[in-house]
C-alpha positions as CSV (number, residue, x, y, z in Angstrom):
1,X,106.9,-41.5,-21.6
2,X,106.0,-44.1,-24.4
3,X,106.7,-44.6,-27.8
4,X,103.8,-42.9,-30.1
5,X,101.1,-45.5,-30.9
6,X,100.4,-46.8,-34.4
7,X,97.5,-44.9,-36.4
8,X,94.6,-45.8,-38.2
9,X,91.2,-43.9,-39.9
10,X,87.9,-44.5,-38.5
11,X,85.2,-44.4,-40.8
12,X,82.1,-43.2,-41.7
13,X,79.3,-45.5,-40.5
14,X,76.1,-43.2,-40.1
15,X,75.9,-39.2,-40.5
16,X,72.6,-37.7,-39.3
17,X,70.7,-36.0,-42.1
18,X,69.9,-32.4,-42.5
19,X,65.9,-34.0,-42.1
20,X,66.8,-34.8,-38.1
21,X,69.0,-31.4,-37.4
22,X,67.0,-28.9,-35.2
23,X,68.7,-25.7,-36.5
24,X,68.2,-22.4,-34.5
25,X,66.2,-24.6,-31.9
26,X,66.5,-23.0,-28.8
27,X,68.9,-25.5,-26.0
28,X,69.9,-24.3,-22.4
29,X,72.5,-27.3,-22.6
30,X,73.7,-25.2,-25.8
31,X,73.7,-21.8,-24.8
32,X,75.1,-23.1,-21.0
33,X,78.5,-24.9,-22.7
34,X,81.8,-22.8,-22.2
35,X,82.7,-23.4,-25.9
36,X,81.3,-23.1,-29.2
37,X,79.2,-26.5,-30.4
38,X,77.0,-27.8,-33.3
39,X,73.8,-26.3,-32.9
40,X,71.9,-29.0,-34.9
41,X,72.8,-32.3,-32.5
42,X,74.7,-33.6,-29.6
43,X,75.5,-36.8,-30.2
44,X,76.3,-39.6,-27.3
45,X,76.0,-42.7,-25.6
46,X,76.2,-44.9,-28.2
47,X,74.9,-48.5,-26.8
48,X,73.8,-51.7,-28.2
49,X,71.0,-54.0,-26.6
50,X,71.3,-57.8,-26.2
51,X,70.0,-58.2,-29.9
52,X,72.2,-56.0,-30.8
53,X,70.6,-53.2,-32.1
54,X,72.5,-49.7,-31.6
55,X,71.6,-46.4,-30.1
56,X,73.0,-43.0,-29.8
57,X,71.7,-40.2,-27.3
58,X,71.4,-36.5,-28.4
59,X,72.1,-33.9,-25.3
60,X,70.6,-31.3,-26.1
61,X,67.6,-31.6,-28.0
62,X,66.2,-34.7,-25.6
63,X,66.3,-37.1,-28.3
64,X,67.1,-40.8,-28.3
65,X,68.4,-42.3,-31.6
66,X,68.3,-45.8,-33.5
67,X,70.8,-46.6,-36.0
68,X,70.0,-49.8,-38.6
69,X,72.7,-51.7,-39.6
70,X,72.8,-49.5,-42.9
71,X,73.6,-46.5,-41.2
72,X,69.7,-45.0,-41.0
73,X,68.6,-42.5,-37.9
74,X,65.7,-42.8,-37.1
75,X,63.9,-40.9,-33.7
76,X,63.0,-44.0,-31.1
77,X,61.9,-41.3,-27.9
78,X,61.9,-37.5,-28.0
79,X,61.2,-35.7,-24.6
80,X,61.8,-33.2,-22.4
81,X,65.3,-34.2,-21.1
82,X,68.8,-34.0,-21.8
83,X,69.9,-37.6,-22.3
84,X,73.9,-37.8,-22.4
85,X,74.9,-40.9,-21.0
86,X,73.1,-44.3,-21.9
87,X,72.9,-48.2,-21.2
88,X,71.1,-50.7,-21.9
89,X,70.9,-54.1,-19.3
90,X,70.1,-57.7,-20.0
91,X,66.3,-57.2,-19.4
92,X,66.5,-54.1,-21.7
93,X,65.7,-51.5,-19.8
94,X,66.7,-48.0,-21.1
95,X,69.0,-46.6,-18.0
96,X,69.8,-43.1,-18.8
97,X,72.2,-40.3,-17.3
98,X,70.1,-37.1,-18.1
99,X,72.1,-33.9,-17.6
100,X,68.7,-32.1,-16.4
101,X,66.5,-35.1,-14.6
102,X,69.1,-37.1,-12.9
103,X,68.9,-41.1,-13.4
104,X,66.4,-42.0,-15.1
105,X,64.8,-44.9,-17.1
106,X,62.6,-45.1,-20.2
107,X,60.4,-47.3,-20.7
108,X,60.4,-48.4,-24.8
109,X,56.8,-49.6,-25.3
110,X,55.2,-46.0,-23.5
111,X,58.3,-43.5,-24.1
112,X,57.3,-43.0,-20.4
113,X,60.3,-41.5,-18.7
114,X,61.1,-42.6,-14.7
115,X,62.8,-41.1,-12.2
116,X,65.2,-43.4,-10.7
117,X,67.6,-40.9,-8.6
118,X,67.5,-37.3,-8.9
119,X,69.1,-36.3,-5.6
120,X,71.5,-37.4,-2.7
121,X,70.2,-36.7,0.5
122,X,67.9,-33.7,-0.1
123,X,71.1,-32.1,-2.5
124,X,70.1,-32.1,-6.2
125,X,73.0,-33.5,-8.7
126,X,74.9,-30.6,-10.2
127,X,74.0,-32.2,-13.3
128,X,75.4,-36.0,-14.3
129,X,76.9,-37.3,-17.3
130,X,77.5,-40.8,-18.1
131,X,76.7,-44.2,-16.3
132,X,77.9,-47.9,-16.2
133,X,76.1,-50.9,-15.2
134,X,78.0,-54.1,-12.7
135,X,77.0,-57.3,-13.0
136,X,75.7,-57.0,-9.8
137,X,73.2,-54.7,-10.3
138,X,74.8,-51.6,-9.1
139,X,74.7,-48.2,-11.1
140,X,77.6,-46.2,-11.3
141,X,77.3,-42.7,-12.4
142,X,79.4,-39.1,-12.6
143,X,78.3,-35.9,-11.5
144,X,79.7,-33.4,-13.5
145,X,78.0,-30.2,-13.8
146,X,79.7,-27.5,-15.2
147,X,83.3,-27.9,-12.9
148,X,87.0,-27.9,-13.8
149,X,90.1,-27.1,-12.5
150,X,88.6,-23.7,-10.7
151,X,85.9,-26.3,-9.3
152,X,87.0,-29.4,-7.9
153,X,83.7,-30.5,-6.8
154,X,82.7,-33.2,-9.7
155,X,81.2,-36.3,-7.8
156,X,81.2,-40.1,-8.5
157,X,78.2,-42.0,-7.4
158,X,77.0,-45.5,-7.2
159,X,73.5,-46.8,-6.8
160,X,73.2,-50.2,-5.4
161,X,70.3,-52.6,-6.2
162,X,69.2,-52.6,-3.5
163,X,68.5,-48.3,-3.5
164,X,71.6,-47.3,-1.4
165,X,73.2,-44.2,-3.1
166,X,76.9,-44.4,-2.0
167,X,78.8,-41.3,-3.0
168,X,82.3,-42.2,-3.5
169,X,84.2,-38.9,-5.2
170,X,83.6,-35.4,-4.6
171,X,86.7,-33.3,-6.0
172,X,87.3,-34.5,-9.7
173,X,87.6,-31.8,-12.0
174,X,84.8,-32.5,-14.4
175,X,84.4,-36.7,-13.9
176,X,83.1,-37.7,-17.3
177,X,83.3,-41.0,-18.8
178,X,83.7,-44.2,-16.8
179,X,83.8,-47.7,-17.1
180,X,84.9,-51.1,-14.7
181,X,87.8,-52.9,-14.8
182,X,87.0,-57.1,-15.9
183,X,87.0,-58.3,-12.6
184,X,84.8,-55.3,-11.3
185,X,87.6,-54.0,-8.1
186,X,88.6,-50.9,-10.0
187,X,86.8,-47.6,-11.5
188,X,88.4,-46.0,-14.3
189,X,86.9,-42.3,-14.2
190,X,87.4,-39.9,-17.1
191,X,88.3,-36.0,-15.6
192,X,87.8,-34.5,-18.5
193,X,89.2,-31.0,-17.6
194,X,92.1,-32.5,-15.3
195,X,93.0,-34.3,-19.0
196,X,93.3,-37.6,-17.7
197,X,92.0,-40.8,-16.4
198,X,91.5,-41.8,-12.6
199,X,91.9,-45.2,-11.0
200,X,89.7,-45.9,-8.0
201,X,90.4,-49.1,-6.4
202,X,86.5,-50.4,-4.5
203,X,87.3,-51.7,-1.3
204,X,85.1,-54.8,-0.3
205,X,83.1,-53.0,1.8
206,X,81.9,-50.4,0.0
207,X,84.7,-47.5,0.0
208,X,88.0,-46.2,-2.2
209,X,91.1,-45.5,-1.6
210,X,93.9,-45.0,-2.8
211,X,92.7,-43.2,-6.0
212,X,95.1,-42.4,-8.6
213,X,95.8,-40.9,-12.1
214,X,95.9,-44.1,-14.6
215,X,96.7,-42.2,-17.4
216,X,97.8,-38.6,-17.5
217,X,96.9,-37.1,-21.1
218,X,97.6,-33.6,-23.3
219,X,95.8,-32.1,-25.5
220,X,92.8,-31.2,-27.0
221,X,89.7,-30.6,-23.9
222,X,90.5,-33.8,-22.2
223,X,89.0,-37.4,-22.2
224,X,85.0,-38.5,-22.4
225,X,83.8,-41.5,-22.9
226,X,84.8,-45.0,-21.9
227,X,85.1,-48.6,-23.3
228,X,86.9,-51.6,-22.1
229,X,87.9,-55.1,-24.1
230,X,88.2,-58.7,-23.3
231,X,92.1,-57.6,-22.7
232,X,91.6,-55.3,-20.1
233,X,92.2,-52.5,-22.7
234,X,91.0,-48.9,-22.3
235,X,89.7,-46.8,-25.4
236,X,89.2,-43.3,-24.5
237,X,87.3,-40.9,-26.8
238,X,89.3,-37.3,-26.4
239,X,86.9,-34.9,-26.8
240,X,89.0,-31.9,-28.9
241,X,92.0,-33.5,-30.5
242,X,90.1,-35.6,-32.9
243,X,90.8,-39.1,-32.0
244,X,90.0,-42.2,-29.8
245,X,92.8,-44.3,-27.8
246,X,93.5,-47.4,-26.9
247,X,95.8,-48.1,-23.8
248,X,96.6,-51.5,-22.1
249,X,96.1,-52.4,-18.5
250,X,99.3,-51.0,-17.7
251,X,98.4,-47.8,-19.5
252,X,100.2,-47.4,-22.4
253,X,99.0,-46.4,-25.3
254,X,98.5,-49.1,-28.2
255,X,96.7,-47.3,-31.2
256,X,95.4,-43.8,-31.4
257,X,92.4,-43.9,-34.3
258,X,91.5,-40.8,-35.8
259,X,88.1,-39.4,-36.5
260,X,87.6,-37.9,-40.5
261,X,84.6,-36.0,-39.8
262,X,85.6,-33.6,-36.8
263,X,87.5,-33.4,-33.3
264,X,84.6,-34.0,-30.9
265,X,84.9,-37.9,-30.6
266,X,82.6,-37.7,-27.3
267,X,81.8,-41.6,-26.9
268,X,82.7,-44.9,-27.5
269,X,81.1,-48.5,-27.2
270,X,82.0,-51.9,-28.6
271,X,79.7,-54.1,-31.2
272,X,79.6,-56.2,-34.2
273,X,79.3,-59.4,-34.9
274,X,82.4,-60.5,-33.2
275,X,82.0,-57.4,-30.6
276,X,85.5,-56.1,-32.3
277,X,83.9,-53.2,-33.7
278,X,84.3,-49.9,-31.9
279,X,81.6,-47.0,-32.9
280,X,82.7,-43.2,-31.7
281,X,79.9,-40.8,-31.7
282,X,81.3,-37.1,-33.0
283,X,79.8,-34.5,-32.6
284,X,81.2,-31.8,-35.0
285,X,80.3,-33.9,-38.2
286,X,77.0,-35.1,-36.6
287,X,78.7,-39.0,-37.3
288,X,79.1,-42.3,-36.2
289,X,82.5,-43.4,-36.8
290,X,83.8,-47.5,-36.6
291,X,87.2,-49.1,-36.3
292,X,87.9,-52.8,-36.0
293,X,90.2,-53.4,-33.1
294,X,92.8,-55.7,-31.8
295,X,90.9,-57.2,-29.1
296,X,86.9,-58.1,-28.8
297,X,84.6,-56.1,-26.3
298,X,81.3,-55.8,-25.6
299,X,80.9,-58.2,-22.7
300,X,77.1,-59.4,-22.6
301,X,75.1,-56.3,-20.4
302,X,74.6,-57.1,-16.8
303,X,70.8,-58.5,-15.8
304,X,69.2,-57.8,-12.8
305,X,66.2,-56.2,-11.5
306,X,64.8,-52.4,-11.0
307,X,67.1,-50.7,-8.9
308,X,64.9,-49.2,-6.0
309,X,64.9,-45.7,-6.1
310,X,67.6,-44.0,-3.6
């Protein structure tokens, strides 16, 4: 075991106002969750484009958020979805994980929403949660759904550029949050209701092995989203214990930052001027929280084409 990290405060950077909370509207993602959570939003994803403008997804209303640089929501798409994970690549194309379509992409100038991937094979996803882009062009993506420990069945799935869907994992307990290591040869995979974080070394041609816990956590539901620095750093956002955390390479844990407005920190990404910024999403207090951090992050998004569709 390590020594406990040093602490620090996130703060308040944006709160969604009472004008953009759909009270009492009626959400299968809401009424379909195992626990009790805000009615009003579901905030997630929070990305920045190439100019550096930010955006937050919210699950369960189908919404798509911009955030000014004062801290002002405003809608930028509303449709018929459940948009939870979110990037953004160097040609700015809007590449969505959609808990109810599958992969998909909207396009900003229409608020047209494309299918990308919905299935594998002729098998729908159980339902998938949060995407990241390689420089390469490749997608990868978790399938979560609704399992856990008494369902071992979460998948991990990558679509290649070309329109190969590869399925790499198929018995994490709830795969969540994900991100690449810096030279792109490991997958760090968040299981959220295993409570910790998996390593999955990519072979060159294609396959894992040798997959292993990272970090093994405790504590509040378990980990969600995923960022990485310049160091090689992971921040985790631990959905339930009210904080975000940063761990080296080697895994052990550097800071912890708490979150002032509630315990569902759900997602993380890095910005700012010098990229050292990290913004949480939380859910409970509707927020977007910042930090500054030790290390920059925010590595410029991957460009490449329109994946084909798998």
């Amino acid at each position: 075991m390590f020594s406990a990290p040093r602490a620090i405060e996130a703060t308040i950077f944006a709160q969604l106002p009472d004008a953009l909370h759909r009270k009492g509207a009626p959400s299968e993602w809401v009424a379909g969750q195992p626990s009790p959570h805000v009615p009003h939003s579901g905030l997630e994803g929070p990305c920045f484009d190439r100019e550096g403008r930010f955006f937050c997804v919210d699950v369960p209303y189908g919404r798509i958020f911009s955030i000014s640089g004062s801290g002002e929501f405003s809608v930028f798409a509303d449709y018929e979805g459940e948009p939870n994970g979110l990037k953004i690549d160097g040609d700015g194309r809007f590449i969505i994980a959609d808990y109810r379509n599958g992969l998909v992409e909207l396009v900003p100038q229409s608020g047209e929403v494309k299918t990308i991937c919905h299935r594998h094979r002729v098998e729908r996803f159980k339902a998938i949660n949060d995407l990241t882009l390689a420089s390469n062009g490749d997608v990868y993506f978790t399938d979560q759904g609704l399992t856990g420990l008494h369902d071992p069945t979460g998948r991990v799935f990558r679509l290649r550029s070309d329109g190969r869907l590869d399925l790499l994992l198929s018995n994490v307990p709830s795969p969540n949050g994900l991100v690449l290591n810096l030279d792109e040869t490991e997958l760090y995979v968040a299981a959220t209701r295993g409570n910790c974080i998996w390593r999955v070394p990519l072979l060159p041609d294609g396959t894992v092995t040798k997959v292993g816990i990272f970090i093994q956590m405790s504590g509040g539901v378990g980990p969600d989203g995923l960022a990485l620095d310049n160091d090689g750093n992971l921040a985790v956002a631990h959905v339930g214990l009210g904080c975000v955390w940063l761990f080296s390479r080697f895994g052990e844990a550097l800071l912890r930052i708490n979150t002032p407005t509630g315990r569902k920190a759900t997602n993380i990404a890095y910005g700012g001027p010098e990229g050292r910024t990290l913004y949480i999403t939380e859910q409970d207090g509707g927020a977007i929280l910042t930090a500054e951090m030790p290390v920059a992050g925010a590595r410029p998004a991957p460009q490449f084409g329109r994946p084909k569709e798998a």
